[in-house]
C-alpha positions in Angstrom: 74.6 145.2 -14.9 71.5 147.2 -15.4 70.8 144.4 -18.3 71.5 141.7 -16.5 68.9 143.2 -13.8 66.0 143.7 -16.6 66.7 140.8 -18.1 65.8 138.6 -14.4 63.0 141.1 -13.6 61.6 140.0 -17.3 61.8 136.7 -16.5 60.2 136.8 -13.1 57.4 138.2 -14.6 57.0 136.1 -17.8 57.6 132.7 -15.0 54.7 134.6 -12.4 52.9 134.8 -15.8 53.3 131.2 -16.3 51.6 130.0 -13.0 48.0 129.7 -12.6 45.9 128.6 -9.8 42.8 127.1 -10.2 40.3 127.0 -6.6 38.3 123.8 -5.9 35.2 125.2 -7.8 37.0 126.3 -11.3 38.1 125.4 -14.2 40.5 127.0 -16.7 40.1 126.7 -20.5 43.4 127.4 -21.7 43.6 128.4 -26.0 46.9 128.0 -27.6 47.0 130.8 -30.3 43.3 130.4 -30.6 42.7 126.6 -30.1 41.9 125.0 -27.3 43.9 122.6 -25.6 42.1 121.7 -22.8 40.8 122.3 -19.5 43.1 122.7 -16.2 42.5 122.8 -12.4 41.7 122.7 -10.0 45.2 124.1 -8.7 48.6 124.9 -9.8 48.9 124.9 -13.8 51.2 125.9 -16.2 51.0 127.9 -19.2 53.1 129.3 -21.8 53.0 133.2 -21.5 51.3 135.6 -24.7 50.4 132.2 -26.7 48.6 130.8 -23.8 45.3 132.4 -23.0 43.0 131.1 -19.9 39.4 131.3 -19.2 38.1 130.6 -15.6 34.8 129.0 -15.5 33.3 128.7 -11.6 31.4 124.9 -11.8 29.2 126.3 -8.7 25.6 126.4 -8.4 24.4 129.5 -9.9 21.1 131.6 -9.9 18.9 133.5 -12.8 16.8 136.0 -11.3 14.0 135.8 -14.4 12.3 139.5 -14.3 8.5 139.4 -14.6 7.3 138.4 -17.8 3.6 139.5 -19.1 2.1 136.8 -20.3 -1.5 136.1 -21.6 -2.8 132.7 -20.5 -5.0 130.3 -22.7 -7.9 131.9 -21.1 -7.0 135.1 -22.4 -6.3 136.5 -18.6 -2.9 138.8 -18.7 -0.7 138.5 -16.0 3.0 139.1 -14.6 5.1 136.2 -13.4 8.9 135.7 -12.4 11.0 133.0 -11.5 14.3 131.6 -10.3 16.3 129.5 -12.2 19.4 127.5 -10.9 21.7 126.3 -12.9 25.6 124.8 -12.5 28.6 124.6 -15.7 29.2 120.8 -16.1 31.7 120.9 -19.1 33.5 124.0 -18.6 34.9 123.9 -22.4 31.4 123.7 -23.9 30.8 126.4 -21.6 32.9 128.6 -23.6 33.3 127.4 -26.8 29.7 126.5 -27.6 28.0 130.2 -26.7 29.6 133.4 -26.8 27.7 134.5 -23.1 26.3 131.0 -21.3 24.6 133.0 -18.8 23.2 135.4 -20.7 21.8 133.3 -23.4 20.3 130.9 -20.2 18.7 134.0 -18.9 16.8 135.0 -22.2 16.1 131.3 -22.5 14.4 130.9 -19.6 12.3 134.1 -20.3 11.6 133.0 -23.9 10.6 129.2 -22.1 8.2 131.2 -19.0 6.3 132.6 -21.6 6.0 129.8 -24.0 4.7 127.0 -21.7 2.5 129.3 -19.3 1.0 130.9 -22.4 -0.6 127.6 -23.4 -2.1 127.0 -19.7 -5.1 128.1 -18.0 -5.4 130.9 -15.2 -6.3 128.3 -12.7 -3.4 125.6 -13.7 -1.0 128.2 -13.0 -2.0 128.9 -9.8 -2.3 125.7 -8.8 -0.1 123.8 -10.9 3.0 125.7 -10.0 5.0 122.0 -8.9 4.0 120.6 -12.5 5.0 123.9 -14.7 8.3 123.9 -12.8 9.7 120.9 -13.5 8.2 121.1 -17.2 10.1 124.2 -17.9 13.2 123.0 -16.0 13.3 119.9 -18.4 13.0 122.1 -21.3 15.7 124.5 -20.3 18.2 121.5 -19.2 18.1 119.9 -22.7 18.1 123.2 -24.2 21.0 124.3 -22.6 22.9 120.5 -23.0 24.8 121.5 -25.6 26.5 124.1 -23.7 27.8 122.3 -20.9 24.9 123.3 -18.7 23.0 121.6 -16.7 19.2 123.4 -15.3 19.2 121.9 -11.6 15.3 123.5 -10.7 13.0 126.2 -12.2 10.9 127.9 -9.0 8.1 130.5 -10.2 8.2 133.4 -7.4 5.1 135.2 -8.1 2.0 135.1 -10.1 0.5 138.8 -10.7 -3.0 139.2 -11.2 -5.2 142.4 -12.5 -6.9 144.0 -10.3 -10.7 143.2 -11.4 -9.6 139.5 -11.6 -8.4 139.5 -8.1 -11.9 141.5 -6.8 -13.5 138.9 -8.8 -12.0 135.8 -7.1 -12.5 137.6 -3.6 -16.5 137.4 -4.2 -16.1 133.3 -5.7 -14.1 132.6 -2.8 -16.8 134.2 -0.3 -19.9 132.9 -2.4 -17.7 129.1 -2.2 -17.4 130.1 2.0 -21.7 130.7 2.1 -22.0 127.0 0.0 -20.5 125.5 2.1 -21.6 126.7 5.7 -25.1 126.3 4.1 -24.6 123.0 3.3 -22.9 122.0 6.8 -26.2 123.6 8.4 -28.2 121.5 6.1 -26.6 118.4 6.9 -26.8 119.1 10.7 -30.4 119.3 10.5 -31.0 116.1 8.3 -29.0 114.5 11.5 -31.0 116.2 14.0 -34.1 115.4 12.2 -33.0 111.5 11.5 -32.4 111.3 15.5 -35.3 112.6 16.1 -37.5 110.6 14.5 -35.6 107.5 16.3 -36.1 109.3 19.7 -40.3 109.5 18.3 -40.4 106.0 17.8 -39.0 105.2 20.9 -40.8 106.8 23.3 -44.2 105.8 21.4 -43.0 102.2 22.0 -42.3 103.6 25.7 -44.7 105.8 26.9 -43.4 105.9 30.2 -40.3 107.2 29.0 -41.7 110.2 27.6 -43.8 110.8 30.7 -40.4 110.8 32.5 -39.3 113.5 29.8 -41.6 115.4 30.1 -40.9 115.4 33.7 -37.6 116.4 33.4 -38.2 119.3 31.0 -40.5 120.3 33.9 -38.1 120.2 36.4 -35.4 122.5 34.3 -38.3 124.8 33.4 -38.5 125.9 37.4 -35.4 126.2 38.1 -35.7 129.5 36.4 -36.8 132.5 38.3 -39.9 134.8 37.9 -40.7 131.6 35.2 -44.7 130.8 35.3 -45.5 127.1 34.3 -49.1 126.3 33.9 -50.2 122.6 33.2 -53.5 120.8 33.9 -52.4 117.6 35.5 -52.3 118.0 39.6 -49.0 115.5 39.7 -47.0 117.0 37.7 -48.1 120.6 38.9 -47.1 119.0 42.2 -43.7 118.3 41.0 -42.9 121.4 39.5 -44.1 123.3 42.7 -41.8 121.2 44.8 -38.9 121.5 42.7 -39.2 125.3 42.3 -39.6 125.4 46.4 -36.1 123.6 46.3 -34.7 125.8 43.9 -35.6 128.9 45.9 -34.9 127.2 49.2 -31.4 126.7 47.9 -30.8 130.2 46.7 -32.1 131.7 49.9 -29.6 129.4 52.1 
């Protein structure tokens, strides 16, 4: 009885041994005393027990968290940058028959890659060539990494690094860039001014009565203010100014 007993608890175990169960997003690799056979899933599969081995691939988008690389630019500037690369298993078999770690060897890839295509670039191209550099390393990863099932969906670089003297540096260019330009802005508005101007010259010569009515006007604001002395030797227009200053203080004393 007792062998009967051991003999269906065995076999319970070698059948619960036998089932496997892939989810949505795996794969399993199944080896049959060392050669492989396939690849099963997703769900229920079997497999024969001790000559039967499986490995579970997960086919989802996965990230690579690249640690910051020092690199020296072509410009001979030394700096620190990391990245993010994603990356997915298309050909789960490849996956694990083609490189002993995939990830691993992706990871010190995509440092080895960083270094080698921002070294050849300029400070400046790196800062603001970051769209360009990723999709460049990205292509170079994905074809390097074809050949083991895997397929480099984007390459983002995080940060850029700078030394500290370099970054002090670019503070003054920036502020000396600033001065250029508000100095140039002021220069233009006066060209403008003095262009309209010399229109508004030309037009009152043509018109003299115009600038006589000016000239009025000028007057005219000139006592509205208080305590405000305006000489002039023509009588009419002294006239004017006296009656519009009498309004002005008429108004304020009201």
């Amino acid at each position: 009885m007792i062998e009967v007993i051991a003999i269906a608890i065995f076999l319970l175990i070698v059948l619960f041994s036998a089932i496997k169960i892939a989810n949505e997003y795996e794969r399993g690799v199944v080896f049959r005393l060392g050669r492989l056979i396939g690849v099963k899933g997703p769900g229920i599969f079997l497999v024969i027990p001790i000559i039967d081995r499986v490995v579970m691939v997960d086919l989802r988008t996965r990230t690579i968290d690249v640690s910051k690389q020092r690199i020296i630019t072509k410009d001979n500037v030394s700096i620190d940058v990391d990245a993010v690369v994603y990356f997915k298993v298309y050909d789960p078999a490849k996956a694990i028959v083609s490189v002993e770690n995939y990830e691993l060897a992706t990871t010190l890839l995509a440092q080895t890659t960083l270094r080698d295509v921002l070294g050849q670039e300029e400070l400046d191209a790196i800062l603001t060539k970051r769209e360009e550099l990723n999709k460049r390393i990205q292509s170079i990863l994905d074809e390097a990494t074809d050949a083991w099932g895997i397929k480099v969906t984007a390459v983002t670089i995080k940060d850029v690094t700078l030394p500290e003297n370099l970054l002090r540096a670019m503070a003054k260019q920036a502020e000396a860039e600033r001065e250029k330009r508000s100095r140039i802005i002021v220069a233009e508005g006066e060209l403008i001014a003095s262009q309209k101007m010399a229109e508004a010259a030309k037009n009152y010569e043509k018109h003299p009565a115009a600038l006589r009515l000016r000239e009025l006007q000028t007057l005219s604001e000139i006592a509205r203010e208080k305590n405000l002395i305006v000489v002039t030797s023509d009588s009419v227009t002294g006239k004017i100014v006296g009656i519009s200053k009498g309004l002005t203080k008429k108004k304020s004393e009201e």
